[in-house]
N, C-alpha and C positions, 0 to 999 in steps of 0.2 A: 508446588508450583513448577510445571514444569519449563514456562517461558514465559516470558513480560512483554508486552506489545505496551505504548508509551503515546498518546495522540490527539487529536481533539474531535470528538463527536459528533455528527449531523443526523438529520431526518433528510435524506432524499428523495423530492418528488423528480422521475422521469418522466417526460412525455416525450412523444410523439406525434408531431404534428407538422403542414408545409410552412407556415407562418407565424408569428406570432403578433396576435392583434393588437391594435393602438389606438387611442380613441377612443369613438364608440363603436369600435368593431366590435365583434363577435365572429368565433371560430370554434371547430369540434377537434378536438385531436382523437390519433387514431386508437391508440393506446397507452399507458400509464403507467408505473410502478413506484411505490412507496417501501423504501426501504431502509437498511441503516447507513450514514456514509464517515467518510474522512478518513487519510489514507493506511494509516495504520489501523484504526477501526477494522476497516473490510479488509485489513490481510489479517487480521486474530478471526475475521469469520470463518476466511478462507483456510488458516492453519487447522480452525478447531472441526472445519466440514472433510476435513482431508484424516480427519482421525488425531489430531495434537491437539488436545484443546490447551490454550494459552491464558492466560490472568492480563485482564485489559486493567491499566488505570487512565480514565479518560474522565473528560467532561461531563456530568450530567445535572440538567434540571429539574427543578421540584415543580413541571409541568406536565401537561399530556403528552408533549413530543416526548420528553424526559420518559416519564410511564410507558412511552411507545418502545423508546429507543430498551426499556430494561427491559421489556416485556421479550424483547428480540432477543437479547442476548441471554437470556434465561432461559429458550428453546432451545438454544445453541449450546447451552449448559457454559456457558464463558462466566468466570468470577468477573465480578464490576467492583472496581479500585476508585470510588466515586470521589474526582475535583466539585465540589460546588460551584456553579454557575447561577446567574439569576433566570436565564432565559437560554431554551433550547438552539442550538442551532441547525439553519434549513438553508438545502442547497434547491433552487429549480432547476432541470439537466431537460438541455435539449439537444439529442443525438440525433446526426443528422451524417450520412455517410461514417467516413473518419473522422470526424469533427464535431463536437460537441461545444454548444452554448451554456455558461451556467453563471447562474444568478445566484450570490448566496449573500448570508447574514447571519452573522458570528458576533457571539460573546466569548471573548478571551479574557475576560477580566474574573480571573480564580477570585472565588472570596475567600479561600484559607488553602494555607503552604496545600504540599503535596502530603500524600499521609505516607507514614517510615513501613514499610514491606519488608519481608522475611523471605529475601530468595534462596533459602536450601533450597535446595534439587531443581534450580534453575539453569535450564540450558539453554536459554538465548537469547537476547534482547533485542526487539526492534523499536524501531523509533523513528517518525517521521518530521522531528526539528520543533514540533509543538511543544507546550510545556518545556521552554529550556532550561527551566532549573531544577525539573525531576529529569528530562534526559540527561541533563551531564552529568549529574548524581550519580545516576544507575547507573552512565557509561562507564564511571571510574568506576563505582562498587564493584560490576561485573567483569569491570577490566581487571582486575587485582584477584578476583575469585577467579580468573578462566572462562569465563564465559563468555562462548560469544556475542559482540558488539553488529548491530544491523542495522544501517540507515536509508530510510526512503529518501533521497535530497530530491528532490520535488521541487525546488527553487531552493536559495540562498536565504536564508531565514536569521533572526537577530541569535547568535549565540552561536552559527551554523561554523565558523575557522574556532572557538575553543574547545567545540564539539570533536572537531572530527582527529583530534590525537587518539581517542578512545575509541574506534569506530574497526571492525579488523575488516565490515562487507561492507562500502558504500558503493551504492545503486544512484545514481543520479538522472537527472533527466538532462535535455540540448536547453531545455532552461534556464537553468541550475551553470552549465558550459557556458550561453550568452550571459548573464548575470556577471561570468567570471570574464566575461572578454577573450573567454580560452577556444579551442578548437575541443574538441573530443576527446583525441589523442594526449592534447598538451591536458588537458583536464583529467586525465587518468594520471597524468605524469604528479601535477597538482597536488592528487589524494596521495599516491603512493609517497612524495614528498611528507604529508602528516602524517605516515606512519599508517595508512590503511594497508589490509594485508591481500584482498581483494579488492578490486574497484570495477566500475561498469559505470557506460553510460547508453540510456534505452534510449531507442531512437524509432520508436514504434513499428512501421510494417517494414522495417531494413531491420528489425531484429536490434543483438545487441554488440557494443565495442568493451573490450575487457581485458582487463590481465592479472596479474597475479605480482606474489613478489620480485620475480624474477623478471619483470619488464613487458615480457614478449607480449603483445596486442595480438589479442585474437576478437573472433567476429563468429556470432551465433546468430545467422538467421529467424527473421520470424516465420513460422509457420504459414503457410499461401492460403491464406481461408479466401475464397474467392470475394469479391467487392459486393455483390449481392446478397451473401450472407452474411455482412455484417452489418448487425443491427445496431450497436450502442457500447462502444471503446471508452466513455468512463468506465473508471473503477477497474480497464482489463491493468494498466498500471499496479493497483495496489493488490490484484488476486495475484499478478508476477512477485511480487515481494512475499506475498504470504505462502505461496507456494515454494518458493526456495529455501524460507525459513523453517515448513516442515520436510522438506526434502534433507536438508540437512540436519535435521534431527530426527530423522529417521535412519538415516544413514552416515554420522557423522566422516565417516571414513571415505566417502565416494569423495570423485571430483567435484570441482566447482563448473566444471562442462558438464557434465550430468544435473547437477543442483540445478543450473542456468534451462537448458532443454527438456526438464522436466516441469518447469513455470513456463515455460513460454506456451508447450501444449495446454497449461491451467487457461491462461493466458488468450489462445486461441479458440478453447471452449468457450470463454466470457463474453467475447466479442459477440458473441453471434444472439445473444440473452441481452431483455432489457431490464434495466436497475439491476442493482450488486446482490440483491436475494437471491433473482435466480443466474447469477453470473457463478455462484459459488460451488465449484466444479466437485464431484467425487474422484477419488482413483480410479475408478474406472470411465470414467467421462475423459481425464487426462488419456488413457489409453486408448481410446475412442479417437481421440482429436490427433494421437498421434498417428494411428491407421489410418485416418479419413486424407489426411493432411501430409501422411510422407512424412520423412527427418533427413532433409538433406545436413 
């Protein structure tokens, strides 16, 4: 195993379409993609397309989206760490500029614990606040082996303050900051108070706010993909976590400035692709997006 990703499962349909009908309308959209979702989900797609492939334990059911959803991740060659669920879960995403609509419908009700996993030669954990009683598990386990701790904070989630003493990168969203009643800055201040050793909060096309142990707040720009090429900003979120997670384990020794600028070009590749299959960047597509795009 070389890394754990920790999250809950979806079937994502994307459309594209001006409206969405009501009644007895009827409508054509222009185009569509079906693919896998939920946030840590599509960052182990993204770690394993980047060359890391990671050990998912997520949700899956004994249905066709279920069969869907393995079918994908066994292209991808990702091990599946199967929660039982009775019923798949499905997001509808509708992208629309910067802004996406999404309708979903979720089974969170595990029918048995989390299963016990053997992380030798595990180098990272990420975690998006799902399954709280396998992430704080694994947070301590990993915590006490060395290993780095990774969280998507995505919003404030039940479990999410005993969670984050164990956490060394938390990534939050202005979310996750309203939730807390905090500012950005104060919400950096927040995490690094629990003992996170990195912290970030994304803030979409402003890039990101960040610092480190030592306080200082710093600010990584997003990438200027121009407004017309972008098709569909779900999911560019969770290919930014999955890209930093293999960035730094690629190169544990770089910065967290480098980890950060090298996800946001994943990140700016995504935007422009609809649904997370094809949002799922190569090293050379990051390198692509960062010629195309400049790195102020």
């Amino acid at each position: 195993m070389q890394a754990l990703f920790i999250g809950h499962a979806y079937i994502d349909v994307a459309f594209l379409a001006d409206s969405i009908p009501t009644g007895d309308e009827k409508a054509i959209a222009r185009d569509y993609s079906v693919s896998f979702g939920g946030n840590a989900v599509t960052a182990a797609f993204c770690c394993a397309k980047l060359g890391i492939t990671p050990d998912l334990l997520c949700s899956v059911a004994d249905d066709w989206l279920g069969r869907m959803f393995s079918d994908m991740a066994q292209q991808h060659r990702i091990p599946i760490h199967a929660r039982k669920v009775r019923r798949s879960s499905l997001s509808f995403v509708m992208p629309k500029g910067d802004k996406r609509a999404i309708l979903r419908m979720r089974d969170d009700d595990y029918l048995h614990p989390f299963p016990p996993l053997n992380i030798a030669g595990c180098r990272a954990l990420h975690l998006d606040g799902h399954q709280a009683d396998a992430a704080l598990h694994y947070a301590k386990v990993c915590r006490e082996a060395g290993i780095l701790t990774s969280l998507d904070g995505g919003a404030v989630r039940e479990g999410t303050e005993e969670l984050l003493p164990f956490v060394d990168v938390a990534v939050v969203s202005e979310r996750f900051c309203e939730q807390l009643g905090l500012s950005p800055e104060e919400t950096l201040t927040y995490l690094r108070g629990k003992g996170c050793k990195v912290s970030a909060v994304t803030q979409g096309e402003r890039g990101i706010t960040w610092c480190e142990a030592d306080g200082v707040v710093r600010h990584t720009p997003a990438l200027p993909v121009p407004k017309e090429a972008v098709i569909d900003t779900n999911g560019a979120g969770d290919i930014f976590h999955g890209a930093y997670v293999y960035a730094y384990m690629a190169n544990p020794k770089g910065s967290w400035e480098d980890h950060f600028r090298f996800a946001r070009a994943a990140s700016a590749h995504a935007v422009q692709r609809l649904g997370n299959e094809a949002k799922l960047p190569t090293l050379e597509d990051v390198t692509n997006a960062e010629l195309a795009f400049g790195a102020p």
